[in-house]
DOMARDO-281318 format. One record per residue (C-alpha): residue in three letters; z negated, x, y. Coordinates in Angstrom, 1 decimal. Example, Ala and Ser with C-alpha at 12.3 -4.5 7.8 and 13.67 -1.06 7.14 Angstrom:
+------+--------+--------+--------+
| code |     c3 |     c1 |     c2 |
+------+--------+--------+--------+
|  ALA |   -7.8 |   12.3 |   -4.5 |
|  SER |   -7.1 |   13.7 |   -1.1 |
+------+--------+--------+--------+
//
This chain:
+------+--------+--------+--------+
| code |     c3 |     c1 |     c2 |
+------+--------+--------+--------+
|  UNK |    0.0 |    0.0 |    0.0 |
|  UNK |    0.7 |    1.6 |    3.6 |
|  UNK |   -2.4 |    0.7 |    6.1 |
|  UNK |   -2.1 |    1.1 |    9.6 |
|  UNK |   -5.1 |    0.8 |   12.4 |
|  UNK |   -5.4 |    0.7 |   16.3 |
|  UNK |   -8.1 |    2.6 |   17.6 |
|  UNK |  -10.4 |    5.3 |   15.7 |
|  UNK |   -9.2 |    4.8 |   12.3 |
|  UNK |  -12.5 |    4.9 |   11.0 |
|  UNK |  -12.4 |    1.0 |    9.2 |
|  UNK |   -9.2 |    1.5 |    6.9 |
|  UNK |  -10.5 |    5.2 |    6.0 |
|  UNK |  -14.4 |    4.2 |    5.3 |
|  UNK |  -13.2 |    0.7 |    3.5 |
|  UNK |   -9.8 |    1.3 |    2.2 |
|  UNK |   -9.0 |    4.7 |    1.6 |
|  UNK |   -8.2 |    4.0 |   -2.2 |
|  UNK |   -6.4 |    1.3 |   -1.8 |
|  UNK |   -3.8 |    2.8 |    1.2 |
|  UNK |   -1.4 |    4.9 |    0.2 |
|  UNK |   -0.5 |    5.7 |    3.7 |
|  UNK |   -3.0 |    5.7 |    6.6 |
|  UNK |   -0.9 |    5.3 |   10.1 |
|  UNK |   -4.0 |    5.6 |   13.3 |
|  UNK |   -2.3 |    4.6 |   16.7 |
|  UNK |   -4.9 |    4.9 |   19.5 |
|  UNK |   -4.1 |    6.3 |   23.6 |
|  UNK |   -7.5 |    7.0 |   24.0 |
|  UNK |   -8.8 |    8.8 |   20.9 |
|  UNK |   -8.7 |   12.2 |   20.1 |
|  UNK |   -8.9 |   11.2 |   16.4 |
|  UNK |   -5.8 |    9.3 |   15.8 |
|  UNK |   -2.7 |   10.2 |   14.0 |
|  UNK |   -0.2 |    9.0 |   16.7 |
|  UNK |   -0.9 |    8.6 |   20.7 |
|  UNK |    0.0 |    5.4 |   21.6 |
|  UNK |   -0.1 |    3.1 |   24.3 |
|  UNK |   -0.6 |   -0.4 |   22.9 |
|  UNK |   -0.2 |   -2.1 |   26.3 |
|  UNK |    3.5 |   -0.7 |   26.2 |
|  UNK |    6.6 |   -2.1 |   25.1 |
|  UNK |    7.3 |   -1.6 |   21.1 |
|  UNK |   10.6 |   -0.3 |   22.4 |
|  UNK |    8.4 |    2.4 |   24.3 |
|  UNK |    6.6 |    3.3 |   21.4 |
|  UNK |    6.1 |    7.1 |   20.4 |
|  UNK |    9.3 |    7.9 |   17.4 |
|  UNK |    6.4 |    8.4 |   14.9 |
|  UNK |    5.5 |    4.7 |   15.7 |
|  UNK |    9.0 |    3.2 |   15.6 |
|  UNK |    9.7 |    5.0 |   12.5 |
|  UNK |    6.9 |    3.1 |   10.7 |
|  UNK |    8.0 |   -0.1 |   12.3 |
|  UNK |    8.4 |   -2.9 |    9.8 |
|  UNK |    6.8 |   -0.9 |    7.1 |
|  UNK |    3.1 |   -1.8 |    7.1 |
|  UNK |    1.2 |   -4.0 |    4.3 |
|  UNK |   -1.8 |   -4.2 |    6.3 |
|  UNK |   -2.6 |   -3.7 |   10.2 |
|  UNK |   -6.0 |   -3.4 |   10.9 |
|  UNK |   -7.3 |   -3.9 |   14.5 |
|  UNK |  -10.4 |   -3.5 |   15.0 |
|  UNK |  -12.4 |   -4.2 |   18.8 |
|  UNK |   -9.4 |   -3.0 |   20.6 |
|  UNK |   -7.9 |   -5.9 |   22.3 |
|  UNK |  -10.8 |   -5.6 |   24.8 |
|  UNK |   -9.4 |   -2.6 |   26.0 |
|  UNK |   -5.5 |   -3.8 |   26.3 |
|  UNK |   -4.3 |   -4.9 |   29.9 |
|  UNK |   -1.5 |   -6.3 |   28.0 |
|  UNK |   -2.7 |   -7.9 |   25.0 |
|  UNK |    0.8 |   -9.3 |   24.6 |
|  UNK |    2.4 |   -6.1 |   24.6 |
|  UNK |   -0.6 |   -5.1 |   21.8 |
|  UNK |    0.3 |   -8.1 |   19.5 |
|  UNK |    3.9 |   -7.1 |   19.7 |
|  UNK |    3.8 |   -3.5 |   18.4 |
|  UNK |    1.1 |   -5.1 |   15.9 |
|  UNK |    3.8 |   -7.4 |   14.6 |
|  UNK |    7.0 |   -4.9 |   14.8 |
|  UNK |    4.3 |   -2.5 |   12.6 |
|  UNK |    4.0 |   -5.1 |    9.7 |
|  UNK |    7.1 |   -5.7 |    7.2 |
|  UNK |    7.6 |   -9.9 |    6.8 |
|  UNK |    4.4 |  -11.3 |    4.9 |
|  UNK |    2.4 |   -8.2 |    5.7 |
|  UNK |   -1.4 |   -8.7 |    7.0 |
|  UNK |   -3.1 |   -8.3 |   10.2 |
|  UNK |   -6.9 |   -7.9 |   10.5 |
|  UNK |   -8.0 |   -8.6 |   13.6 |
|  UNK |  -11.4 |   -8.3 |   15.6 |
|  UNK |  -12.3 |   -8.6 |   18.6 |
|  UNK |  -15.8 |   -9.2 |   20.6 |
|  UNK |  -17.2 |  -12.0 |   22.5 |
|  UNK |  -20.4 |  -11.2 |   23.4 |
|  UNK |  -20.7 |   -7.3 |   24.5 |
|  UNK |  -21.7 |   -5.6 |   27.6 |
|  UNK |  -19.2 |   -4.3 |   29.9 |
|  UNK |  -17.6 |   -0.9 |   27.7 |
|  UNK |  -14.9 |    0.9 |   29.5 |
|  UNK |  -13.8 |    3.9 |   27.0 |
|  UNK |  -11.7 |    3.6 |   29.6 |
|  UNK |  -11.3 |    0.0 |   30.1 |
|  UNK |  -12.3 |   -3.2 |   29.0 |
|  UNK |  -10.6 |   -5.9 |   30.3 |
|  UNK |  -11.0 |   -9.2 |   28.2 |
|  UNK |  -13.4 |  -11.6 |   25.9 |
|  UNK |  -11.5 |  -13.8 |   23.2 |
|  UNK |  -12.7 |  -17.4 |   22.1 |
|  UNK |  -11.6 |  -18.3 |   18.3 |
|  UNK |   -9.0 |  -20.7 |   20.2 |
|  UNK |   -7.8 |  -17.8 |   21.9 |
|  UNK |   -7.3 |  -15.6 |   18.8 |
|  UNK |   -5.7 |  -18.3 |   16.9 |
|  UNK |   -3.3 |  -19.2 |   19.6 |
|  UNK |   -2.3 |  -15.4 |   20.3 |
|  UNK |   -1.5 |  -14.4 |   16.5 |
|  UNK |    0.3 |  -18.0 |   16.2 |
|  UNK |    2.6 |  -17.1 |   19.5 |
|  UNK |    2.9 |  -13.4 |   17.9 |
|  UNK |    4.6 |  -14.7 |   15.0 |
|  UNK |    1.9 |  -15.2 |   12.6 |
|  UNK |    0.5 |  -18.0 |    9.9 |
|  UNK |   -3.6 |  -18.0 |   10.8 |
|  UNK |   -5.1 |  -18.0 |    7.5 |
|  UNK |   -8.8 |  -17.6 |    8.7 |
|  UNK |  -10.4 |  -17.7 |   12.0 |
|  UNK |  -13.9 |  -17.0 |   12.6 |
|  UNK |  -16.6 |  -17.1 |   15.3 |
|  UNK |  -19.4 |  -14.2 |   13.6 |
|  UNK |  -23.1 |  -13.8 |   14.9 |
|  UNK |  -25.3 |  -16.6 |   16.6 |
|  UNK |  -27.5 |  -17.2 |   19.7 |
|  UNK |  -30.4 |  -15.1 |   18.3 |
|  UNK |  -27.9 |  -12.3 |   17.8 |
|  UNK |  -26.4 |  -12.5 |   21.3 |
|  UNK |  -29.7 |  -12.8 |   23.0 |
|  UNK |  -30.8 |   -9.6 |   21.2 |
|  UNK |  -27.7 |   -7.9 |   21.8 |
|  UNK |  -28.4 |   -8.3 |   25.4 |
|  UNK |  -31.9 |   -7.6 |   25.6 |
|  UNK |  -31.3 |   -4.5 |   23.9 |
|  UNK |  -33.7 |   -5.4 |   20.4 |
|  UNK |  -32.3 |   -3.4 |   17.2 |
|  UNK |  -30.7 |   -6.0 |   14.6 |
|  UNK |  -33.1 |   -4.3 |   12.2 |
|  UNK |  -36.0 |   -6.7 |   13.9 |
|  UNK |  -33.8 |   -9.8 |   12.0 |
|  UNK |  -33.3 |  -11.0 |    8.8 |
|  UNK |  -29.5 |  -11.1 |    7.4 |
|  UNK |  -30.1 |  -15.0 |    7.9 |
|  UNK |  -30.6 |  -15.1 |   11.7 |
|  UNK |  -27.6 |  -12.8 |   12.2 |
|  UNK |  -25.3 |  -13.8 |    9.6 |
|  UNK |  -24.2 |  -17.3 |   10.8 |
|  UNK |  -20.6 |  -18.2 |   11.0 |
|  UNK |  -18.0 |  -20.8 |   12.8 |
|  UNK |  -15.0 |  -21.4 |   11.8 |
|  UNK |  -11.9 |  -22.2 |   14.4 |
|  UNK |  -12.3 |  -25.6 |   16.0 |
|  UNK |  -15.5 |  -25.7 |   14.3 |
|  UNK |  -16.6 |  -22.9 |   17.0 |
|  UNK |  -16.5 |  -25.3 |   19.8 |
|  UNK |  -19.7 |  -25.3 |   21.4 |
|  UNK |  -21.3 |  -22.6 |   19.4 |
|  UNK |  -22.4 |  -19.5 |   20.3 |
|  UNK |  -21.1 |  -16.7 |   18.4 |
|  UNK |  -20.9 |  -12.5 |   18.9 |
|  UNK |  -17.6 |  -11.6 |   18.2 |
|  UNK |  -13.9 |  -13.3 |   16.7 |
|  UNK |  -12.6 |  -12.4 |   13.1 |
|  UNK |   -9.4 |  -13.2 |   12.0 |
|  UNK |   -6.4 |  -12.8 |    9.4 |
|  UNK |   -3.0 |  -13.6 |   10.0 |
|  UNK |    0.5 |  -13.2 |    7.9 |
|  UNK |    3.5 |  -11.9 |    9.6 |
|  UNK |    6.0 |  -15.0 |    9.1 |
|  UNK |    8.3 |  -13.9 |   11.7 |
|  UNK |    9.5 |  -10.8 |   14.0 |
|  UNK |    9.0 |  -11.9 |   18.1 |
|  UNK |   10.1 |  -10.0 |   21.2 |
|  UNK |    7.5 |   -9.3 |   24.3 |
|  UNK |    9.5 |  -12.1 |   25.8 |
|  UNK |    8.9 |  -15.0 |   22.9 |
|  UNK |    5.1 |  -14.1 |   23.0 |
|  UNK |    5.2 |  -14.3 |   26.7 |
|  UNK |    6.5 |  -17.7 |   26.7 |
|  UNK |    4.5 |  -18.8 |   24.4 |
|  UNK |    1.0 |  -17.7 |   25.6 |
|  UNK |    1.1 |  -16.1 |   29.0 |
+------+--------+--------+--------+
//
């Protein structure tokens, strides 16, 4: 199976080194990835290690990046033009985090947003998630170790429409490349 990742690589390498055959890392920011890349740049500007792998991947990971992106359209792009037709995206994102410019952080997804972005990007939602609760988000902010909780209190879970209303840490989702999409189509279709 070939695996690529946005950003520091290290969920495919601690979680699925076995199973990936080939391990792509596309990051601007870190000194760790394989390929510097811009994610908030047009596929068509994409580094020639990148474009050669387009349409390749099984399995996209992206993991707390879209934060960071200015263009998250542009990111969902080079995301999809990275994955071959019915190849899987991973995606994570947080909701509830302090301000963590590494060296920006621009945005903060709802489950509706997630689902509405990997739809317009060209992709069947199989799962969307809303993970963590109130107690987790008021600890988060006070600064209190998750180590002073049981699994129970933090472990709590919504799941797309489901989330409306609830309070929740951070967006999970996994998606199924049914279709290649330009910048322009995902533009249109979510903004």
């Amino acid at each position: 199976m070939d695996c690529a990742e946005t950003g520091d690589g290290h969920f495919l390498r601690a979680h699925w080194n076995d199973a990936c055959k080939v391990h792509l890392t596309v990051d601007a920011f870190d000194n760790n990835a394989d390929v510097k890349m811009d994610l908030n740049l047009a596929p068509n500007q994409a580094p020639q290690e990148v474009k050669a792998a387009f349409g390749s991947m099984d399995i996209v990971v992206s993991h707390q990046v879209f934060e960071h992106l200015k263009a998250p359209t542009s990111g969902i792009v080079n995301l999809n033009s990275l994955l071959k037709q019915g190849g899987f995206l991973v995606f994570t994102t947080p909701f509830i985090v302090p301000d963590h410019r590494c060296p920006t952080d621009y945005f903060r997804y709802t489950t509706q947003a997630v689902e509405e972005l990997l739809t317009c990007a060209g992709f069947q939602v199989s799962e969307v998630k809303g993970l963590g609760s109130l107690l987790e988000n008021l600890a988060y902010v006070a600064g209190i170790p998750a180590s002073q909780f049981g699994a129970a209190d933090l472990n709590l879970e919504c799941s797309g429409v489901d989330c409306r209303n609830k309070q929740y840490s951070e967006v999970a989702a996994l998606g199924k490349k049914i279709s290649a999409v330009s910048l322009d189509d995902v533009k249109r279709c979510w903004g």
